[in-house]
C-alpha positions in Angstrom: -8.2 -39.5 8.2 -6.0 -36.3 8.4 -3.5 -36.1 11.3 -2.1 -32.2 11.7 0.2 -33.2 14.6 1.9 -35.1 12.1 2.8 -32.0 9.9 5.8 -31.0 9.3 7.5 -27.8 8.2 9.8 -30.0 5.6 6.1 -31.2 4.3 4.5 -28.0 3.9 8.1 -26.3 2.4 8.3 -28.9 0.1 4.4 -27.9 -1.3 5.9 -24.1 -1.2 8.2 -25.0 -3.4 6.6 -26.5 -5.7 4.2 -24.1 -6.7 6.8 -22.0 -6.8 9.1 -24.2 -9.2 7.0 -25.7 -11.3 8.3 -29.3 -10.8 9.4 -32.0 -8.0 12.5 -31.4 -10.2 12.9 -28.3 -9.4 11.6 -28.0 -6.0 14.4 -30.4 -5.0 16.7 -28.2 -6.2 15.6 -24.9 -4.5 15.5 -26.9 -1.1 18.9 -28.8 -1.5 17.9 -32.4 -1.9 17.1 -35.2 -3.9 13.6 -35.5 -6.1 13.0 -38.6 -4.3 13.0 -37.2 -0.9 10.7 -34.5 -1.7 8.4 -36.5 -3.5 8.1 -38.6 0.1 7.4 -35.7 1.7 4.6 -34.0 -0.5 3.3 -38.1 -0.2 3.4 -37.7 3.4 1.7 -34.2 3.1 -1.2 -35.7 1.4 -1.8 -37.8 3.8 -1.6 -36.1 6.8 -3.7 -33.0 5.0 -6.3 -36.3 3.8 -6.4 -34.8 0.3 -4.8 -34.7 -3.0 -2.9 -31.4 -3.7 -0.6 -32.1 -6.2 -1.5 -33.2 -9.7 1.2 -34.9 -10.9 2.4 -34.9 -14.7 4.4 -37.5 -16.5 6.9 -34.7 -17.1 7.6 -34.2 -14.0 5.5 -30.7 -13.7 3.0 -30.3 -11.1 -0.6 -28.5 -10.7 -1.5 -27.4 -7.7 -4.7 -28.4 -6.7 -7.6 -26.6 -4.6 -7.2 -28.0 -1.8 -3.6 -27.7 -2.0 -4.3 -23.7 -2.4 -5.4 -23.4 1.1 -2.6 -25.2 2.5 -0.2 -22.6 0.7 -2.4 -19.9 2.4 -1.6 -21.6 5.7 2.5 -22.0 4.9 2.6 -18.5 4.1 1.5 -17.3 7.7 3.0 -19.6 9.1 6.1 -19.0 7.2 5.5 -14.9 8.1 5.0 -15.9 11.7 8.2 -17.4 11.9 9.9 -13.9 10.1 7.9 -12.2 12.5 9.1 -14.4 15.5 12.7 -14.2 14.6 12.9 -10.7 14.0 11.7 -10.1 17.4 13.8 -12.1 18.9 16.8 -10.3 16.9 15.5 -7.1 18.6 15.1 -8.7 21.7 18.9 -9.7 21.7 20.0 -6.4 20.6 18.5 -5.2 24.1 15.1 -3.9 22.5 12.3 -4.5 24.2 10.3 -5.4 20.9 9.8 -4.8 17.2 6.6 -3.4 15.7 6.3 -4.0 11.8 4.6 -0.4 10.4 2.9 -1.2 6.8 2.4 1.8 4.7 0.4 2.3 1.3 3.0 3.5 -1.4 1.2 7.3 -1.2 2.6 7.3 2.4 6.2 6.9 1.3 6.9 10.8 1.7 6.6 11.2 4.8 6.3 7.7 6.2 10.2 7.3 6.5 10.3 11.1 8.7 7.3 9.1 10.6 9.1 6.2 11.8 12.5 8.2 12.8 10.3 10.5 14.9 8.8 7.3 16.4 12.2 5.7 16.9 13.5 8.8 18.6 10.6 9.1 21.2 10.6 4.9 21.5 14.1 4.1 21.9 13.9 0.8 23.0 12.0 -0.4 20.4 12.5 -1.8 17.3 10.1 -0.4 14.4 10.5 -1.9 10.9 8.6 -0.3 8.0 7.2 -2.1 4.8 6.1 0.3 1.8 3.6 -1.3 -0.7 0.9 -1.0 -3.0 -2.8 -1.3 -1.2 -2.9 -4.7 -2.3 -0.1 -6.1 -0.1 -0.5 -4.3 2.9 -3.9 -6.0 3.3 -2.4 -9.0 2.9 0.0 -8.5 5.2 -2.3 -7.5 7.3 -4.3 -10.8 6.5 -1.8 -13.0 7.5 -0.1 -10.9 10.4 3.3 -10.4 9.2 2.8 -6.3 9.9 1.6 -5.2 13.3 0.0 -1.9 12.3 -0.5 0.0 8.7 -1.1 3.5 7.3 -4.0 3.4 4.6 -6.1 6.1 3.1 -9.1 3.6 3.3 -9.4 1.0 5.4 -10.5 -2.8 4.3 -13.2 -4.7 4.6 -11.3 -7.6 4.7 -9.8 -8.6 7.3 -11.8 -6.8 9.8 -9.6 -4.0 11.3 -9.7 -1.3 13.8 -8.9 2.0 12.5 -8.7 5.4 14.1 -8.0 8.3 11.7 -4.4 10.2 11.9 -4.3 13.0 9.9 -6.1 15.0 6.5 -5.3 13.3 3.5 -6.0 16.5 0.5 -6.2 15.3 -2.9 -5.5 18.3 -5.7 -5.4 19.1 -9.2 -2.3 19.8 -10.7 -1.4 21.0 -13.9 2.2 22.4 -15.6 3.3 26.0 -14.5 2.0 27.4 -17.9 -1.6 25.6 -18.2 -4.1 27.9 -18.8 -6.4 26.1 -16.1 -3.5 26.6 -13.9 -3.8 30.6 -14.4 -7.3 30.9 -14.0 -9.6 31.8 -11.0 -12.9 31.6 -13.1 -12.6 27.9 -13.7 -16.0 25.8 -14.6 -15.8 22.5 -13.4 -16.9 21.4 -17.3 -14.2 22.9 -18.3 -12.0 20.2 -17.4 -13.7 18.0 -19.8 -11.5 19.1 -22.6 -8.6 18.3 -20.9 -6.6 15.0 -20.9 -6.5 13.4 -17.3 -3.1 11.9 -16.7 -4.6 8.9 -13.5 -3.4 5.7 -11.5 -4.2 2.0 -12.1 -7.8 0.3 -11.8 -8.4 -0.5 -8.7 -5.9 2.4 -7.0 -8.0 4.6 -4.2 -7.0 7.6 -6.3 -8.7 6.4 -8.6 -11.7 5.9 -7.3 -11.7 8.9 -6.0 -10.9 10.8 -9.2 -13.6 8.8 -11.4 -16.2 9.1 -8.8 -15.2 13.1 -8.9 -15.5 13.6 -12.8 -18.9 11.1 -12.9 -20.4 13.9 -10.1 -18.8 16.8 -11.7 -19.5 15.7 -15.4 -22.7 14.1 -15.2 -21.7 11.6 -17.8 -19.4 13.6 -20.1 -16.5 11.3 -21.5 -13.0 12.7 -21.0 -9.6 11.5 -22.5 -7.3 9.8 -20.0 -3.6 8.5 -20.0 -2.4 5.4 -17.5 0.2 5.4 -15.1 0.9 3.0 -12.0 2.8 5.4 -9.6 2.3 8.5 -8.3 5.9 9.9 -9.6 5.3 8.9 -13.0 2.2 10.8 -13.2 3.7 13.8 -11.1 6.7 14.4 -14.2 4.1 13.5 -16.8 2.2 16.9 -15.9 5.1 18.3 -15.4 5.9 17.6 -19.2 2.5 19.4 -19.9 0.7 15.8 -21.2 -2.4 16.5 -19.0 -3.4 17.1 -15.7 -4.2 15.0 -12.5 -6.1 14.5 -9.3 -3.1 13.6 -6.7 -2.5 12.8 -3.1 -0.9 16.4 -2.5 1.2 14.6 -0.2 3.1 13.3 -3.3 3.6 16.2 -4.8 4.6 19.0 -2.6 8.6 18.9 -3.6 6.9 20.1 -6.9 4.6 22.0 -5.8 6.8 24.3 -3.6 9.5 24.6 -6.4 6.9 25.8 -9.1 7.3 23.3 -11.2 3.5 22.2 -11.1 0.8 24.6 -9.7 -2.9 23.5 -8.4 -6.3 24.4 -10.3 -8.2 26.5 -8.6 -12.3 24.8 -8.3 -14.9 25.4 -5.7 -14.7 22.1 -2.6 -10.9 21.8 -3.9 -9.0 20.5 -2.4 -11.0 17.1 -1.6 -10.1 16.2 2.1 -10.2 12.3 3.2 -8.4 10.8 5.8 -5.3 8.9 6.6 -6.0 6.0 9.4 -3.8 3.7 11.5 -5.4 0.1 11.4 -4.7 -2.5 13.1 -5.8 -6.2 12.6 -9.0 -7.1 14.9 -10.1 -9.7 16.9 -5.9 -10.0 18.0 -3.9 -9.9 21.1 -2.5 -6.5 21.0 1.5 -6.3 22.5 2.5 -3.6 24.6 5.0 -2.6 22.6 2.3 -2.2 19.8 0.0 -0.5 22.0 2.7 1.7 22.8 3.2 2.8 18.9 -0.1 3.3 18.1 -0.5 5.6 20.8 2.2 7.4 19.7 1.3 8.1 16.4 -2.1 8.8 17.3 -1.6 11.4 19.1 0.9 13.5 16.8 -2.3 14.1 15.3 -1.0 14.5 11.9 2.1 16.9 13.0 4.2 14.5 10.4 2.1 15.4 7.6 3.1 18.0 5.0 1.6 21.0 4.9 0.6 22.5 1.6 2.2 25.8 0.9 0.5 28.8 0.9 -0.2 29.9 -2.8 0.3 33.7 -3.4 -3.0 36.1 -3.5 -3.9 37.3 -7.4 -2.2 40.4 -8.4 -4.4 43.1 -8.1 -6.1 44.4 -11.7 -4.3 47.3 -12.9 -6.3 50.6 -12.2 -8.8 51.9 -14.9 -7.1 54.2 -17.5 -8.8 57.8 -16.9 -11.0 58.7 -19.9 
């Protein structure tokens, strides 16, 4: 019969480590004490929990086991939980009257650094912390509460959030200075077919977005296509004339106003989504929370940058008298 008030945070550290070691062995050695003692404690775990969650080799190694999976879920809120608590309190003792944790998608780094010194300046007495990661981890910090709010071009569907939008999120094409798309204003979309599309990771929004644009735009043509997993990486790549690329212009507009990439010019281009604010759902909101989300809400984008204004064509040389 499981009894959780007997859980410990030695019990549940001990399992963390591990599955994060390999071995008792080991795991005695990340948390300073003997392979004995830890072995005790994973015992006493299992019996507390009512389940098996280690499978133990002869070796020494261990497996974790299913059930053993989703008490490493539960250790790692609780072990963000604690983060989160001390960090407040930090704040707290450094005479702020809070801290709010802002998550932003790796896109956002540009500006999201500007954002939170605005914020900082206009809230004072509060504490604001900022995490920059891939989609993938902000949801799960989001999932298991260690950030208070995030910035996301999309927001998930797990866990259930409430999002508000912020601000327009334009995605371009970009090419080198001396692409001949990059010169044109009589551009077919098909004509894009022949070129070699320089795009993110599976599973990336950009992504997405830039496949679901070629499968509309196409109809089923095939394109070639090079892989990159950041944003810069593709930015120099088209820079060094290897292809071109559907982008967050957000990332790109250091280039963009110094000429060293230019946009290509196609009817409904740029494609406008959305950045949005989410928070997690179903939570006590804190004032000091409340109080940041109101705040960047209603900069209504101001913190976004602003594409610059590409030149008009030349006008065409007047016709030679006959």
């Amino acid at each position: 019969m499981a009894q959780l008030n007997a859980i410990t945070l030695k019990q549940l550290r001990a399992l963390s480590a591990v599955n994060e070691s390999g071995s008792i062995t080991a795991a005695a050695e990340r948390l300073n004490l003997t392979t004995p003692a830890v072995s005790t404690q994973l015992k006493l775990l299992e019996q507390n929990i009512g389940a098996k969650l280690l499978n133990r080799a002869a070796d020494g190694k261990g497996t974790i086991t299913l059930q053993g999976q989703e008490v490493l879920k539960a250790v790692s809120q609780i072990e963000s939980a604690l983060e989160h608590c001390y960090k407040t309190i930090e704040s707290q003792n450094a005479g702020k009257s809070g801290l709010v944790t802002l998550g932003v998608v790796s896109t956002g780094k540009y500006f999201a650094p500007a954002l939170v010194a605005l914020a900082k300046t206009a809230l004072p007495d509060i504490r604001i912390d900022l995490v920059i990661g891939n989609r993938r981890r902000i949801i799960t910090a989001l999932e298991d509460h260690s950030i208070d709010l995030a910035i996301m071009g999309r927001p998930p569907r797990f866990p259930a959030v409430e999002s508000v939008a912020i601000g327009d999120h334009p995605h371009i094409l970009i090419a080198a200075p001396d692409h001949p798309l990059a010169n044109r204003r009589d551009i077919s979309p098909r004509d894009l077919f022949t070129e070699t599309f320089i795009q993110r990771e599976a599973g990336s929004g950009t992504r997405i977005l830039m496949e679901r644009f070629l499968d509309r735009t196409g109809e089923g043509l095939t394109y070639d296509h090079m892989e990159f997993n950041t944003n810069e990486t593709i930015k120099q790549a088209v820079i060094a004339g290897l292809g071109i690329a559907l982008i967050s212009a957000h990332t790109v507009m250091d280039a963009l106003t110094a000429g060293r990439i230019k946009t290509i010019d196609l009817p409904g281009r740029p494609i406008v989504r959305q950045w949005f604010l989410v928070r997690p759902a179903n939570t006590p909101e804190t004032p000091v929370t409340r109080q940041v989300r109101k705040f960047l809400v209603e900069q209504d984008g101001a913190f976004l940058p602003r594409m610059p204004e590409r030149p008009a064509p030349a006008p065409s040389p007047p016709a030679s008298p006959r």
